[in-house]
N, C-alpha and C positions, 0 to 999 in steps of 0.2 A: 461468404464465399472464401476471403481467405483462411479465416478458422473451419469451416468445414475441409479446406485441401491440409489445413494443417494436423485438424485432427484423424483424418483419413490415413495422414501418412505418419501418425503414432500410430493408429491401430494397426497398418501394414507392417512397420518397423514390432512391435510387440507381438506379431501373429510370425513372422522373419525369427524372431528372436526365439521363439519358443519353437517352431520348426528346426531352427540350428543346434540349440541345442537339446532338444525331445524332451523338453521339459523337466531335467535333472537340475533341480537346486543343487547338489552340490558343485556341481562342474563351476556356480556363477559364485558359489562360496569360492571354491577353491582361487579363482579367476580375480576375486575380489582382494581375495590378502595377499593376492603375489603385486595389484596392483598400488602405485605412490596414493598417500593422503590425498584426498579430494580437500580442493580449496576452498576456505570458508566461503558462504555465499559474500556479493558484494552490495551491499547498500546501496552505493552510488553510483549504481550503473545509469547511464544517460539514459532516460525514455525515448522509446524508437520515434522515426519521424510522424509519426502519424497519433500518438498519443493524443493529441487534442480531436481527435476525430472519434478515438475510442471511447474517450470521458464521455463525451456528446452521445456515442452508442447507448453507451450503460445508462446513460440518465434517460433515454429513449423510452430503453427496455422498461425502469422502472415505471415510468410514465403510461406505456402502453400495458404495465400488468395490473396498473390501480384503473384505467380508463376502459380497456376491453373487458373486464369483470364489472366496471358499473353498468355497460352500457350492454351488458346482458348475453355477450359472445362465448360464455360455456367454453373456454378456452384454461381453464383449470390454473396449473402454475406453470404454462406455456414459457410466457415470458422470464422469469424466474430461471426454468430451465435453462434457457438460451442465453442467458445472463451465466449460468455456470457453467456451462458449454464456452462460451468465451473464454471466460475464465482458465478454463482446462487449456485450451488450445493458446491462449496466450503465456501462460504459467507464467506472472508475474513473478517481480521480487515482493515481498510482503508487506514491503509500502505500497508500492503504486497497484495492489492487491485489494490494498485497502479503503486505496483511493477512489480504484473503479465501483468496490461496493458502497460506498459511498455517494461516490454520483446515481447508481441506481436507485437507492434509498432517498436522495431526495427529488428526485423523478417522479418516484412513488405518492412520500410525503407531500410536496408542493401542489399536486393533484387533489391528493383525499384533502386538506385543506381547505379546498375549492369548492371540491360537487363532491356532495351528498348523495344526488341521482343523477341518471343521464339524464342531460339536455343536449339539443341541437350542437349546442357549442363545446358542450364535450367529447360526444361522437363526430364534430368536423374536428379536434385537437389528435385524437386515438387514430383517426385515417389521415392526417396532417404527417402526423408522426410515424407511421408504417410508413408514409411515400419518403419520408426525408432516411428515416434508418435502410431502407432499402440503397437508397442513393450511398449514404454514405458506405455499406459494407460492400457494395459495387468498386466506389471509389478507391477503397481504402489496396486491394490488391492491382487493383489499375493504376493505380498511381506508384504504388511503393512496389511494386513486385513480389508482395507477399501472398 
């Protein structure tokens, strides 16, 4: 929820922007070099309040794209997707970028490690895991106001 309001309101800001200006690159050329140096990025920006919530996300995501694909749900690179749909909407800095695909990736791995095929205990893990990622992307703009 929060990354869909967020991404909703780049693509409105982007569809705004290109209305404004009718779509003349030079105008945002010209606009660009009258404007100061843009700031190097910062490394050390603090992780928003809710970062341990997002790691848990991602590792989710990974988890349900190795488990809804064993367990036969023709759901393609669903989760993957929405793993970089986060992504986008969050636009990390490049570590904690890395981090999240990271925890996807062992979401993933830690699974295919396990089952080879579905079993019972892997399809109750894959809808364990939908009910908890739900919760938490509920949580995470209800709590923080994002």
């Amino acid at each position: 929820m929060m990354r869909a309001a967020k991404v909703l309101q780049t693509g409105l800001l982007a569809a705004m922007l290109a209305g404004v200006t009718g779509g003349h690159a030079a105008c945002a050329q010209e606009a660009k070099k009258d404007a100061p140096p843009e700031a190097p990025p910062q490394e050390n920006v603090l992780p928003p309040a809710y970062d341990g919530q997002m790691m848990r996300l991602a590792e989710i995501l990974g988890s349900l794209h190795y488990l809804r694909e064993l367990c036969g749900a023709k759901e393609g690179q669903r989760w993957r997707d929405e793993m970089e749909e986060l992504l986008a909407a969050e636009d990390p800095t490049p570590q904690r970028r890395a981090e999240l695909i990271g925890r996807f990736n062992r979401g993933y791995r830690g699974y295919r490690e396990v089952y080879r095929e579905c079993t019972p205990a892997a399809a109750e893990a894959a809808n364990r895991y939908l009910r908890q990622g739900i919760r938490i992307a509920a949580e995470i703009p209800g709590r923080y106001g994002k």
